[in-house]
N, C-alpha and C positions, 0 to 999 in steps of 0.2 A: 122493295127488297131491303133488308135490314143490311148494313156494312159491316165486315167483319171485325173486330177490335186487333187490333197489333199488338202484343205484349211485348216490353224491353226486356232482356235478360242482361243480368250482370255480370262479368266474369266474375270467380273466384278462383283468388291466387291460391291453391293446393301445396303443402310443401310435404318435403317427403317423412319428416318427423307426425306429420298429420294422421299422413297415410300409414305407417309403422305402428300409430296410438292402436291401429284397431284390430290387427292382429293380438294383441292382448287384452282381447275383450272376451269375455264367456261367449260362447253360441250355446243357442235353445238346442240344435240339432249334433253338437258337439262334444262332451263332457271328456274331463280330462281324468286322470287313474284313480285318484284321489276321491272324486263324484261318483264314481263308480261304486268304487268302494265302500262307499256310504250307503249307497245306494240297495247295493248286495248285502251288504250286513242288516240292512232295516228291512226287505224284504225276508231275509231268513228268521231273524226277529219277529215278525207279521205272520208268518207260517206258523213257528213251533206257537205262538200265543194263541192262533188259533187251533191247534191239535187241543192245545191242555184244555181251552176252554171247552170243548168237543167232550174231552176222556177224563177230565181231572177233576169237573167242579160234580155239583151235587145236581138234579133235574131242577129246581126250585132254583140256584144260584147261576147257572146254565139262562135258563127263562130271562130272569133282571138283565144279567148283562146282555142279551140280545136285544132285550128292548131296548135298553140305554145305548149302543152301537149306533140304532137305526133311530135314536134322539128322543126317547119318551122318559118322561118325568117321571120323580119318586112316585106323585100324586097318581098318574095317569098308569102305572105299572100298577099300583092297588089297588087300580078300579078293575082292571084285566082280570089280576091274577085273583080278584076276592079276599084281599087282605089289607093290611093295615100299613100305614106309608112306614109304620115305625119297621113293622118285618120285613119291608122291601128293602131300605138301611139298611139293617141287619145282613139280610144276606147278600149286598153289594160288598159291604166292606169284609164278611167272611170272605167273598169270591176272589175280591183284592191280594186281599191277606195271603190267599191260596196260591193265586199266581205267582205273583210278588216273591213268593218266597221257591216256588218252582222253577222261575222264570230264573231269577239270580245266582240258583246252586249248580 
């Protein structure tokens, strides 16, 4: 039969400036007004960009930016779509353009 091992523990002198450090610390499960805030705003932000991209681009520029969302490349969107990387460009940066200027007014 194997013998258990003893472990030593050390005290540690705790003081109370220690303990007070961590009540100013972020919590994951916490967020203060400010966090929030930000938080609420980039979500309504996230919404209305995805309405306009829904109602506002063209079917063809609609297409790009979904594939590009879900990470596929100039190349690989004009292999999809049957076109040329040049036109897939093209209607990225109209799509931009679109937003961009919907988004900000």
């Amino acid at each position: 039969m194997e013998k258990r091992k003893e472990y030593q523990y050390a005290e540690v002198r705790v003081d109370k400036l220690f303990l007070e450090s961590f009540s100013g610390e972020n919590s994951a499960y916490h967020r203060n007004s400010e966090e929030l805030m930000k938080l609420t705003s980039l979500d309504k932000f996230k919404s209305k960009l995805k309405w306009h991209i829904k109602r506002s681009l063209s079917k063809r520029q609609k297409e790009v930016i979904e594939y590009y969302l879900v990470g596929k490349t100039e190349r690989e969107i004009a292999q999809i779509l049957g076109v040329t990387q040049q036109v897939v460009n093209i209607y990225k940066h109209r799509a931009i353009k679109k937003l961009h200027k919907i988004i900000t007014n």
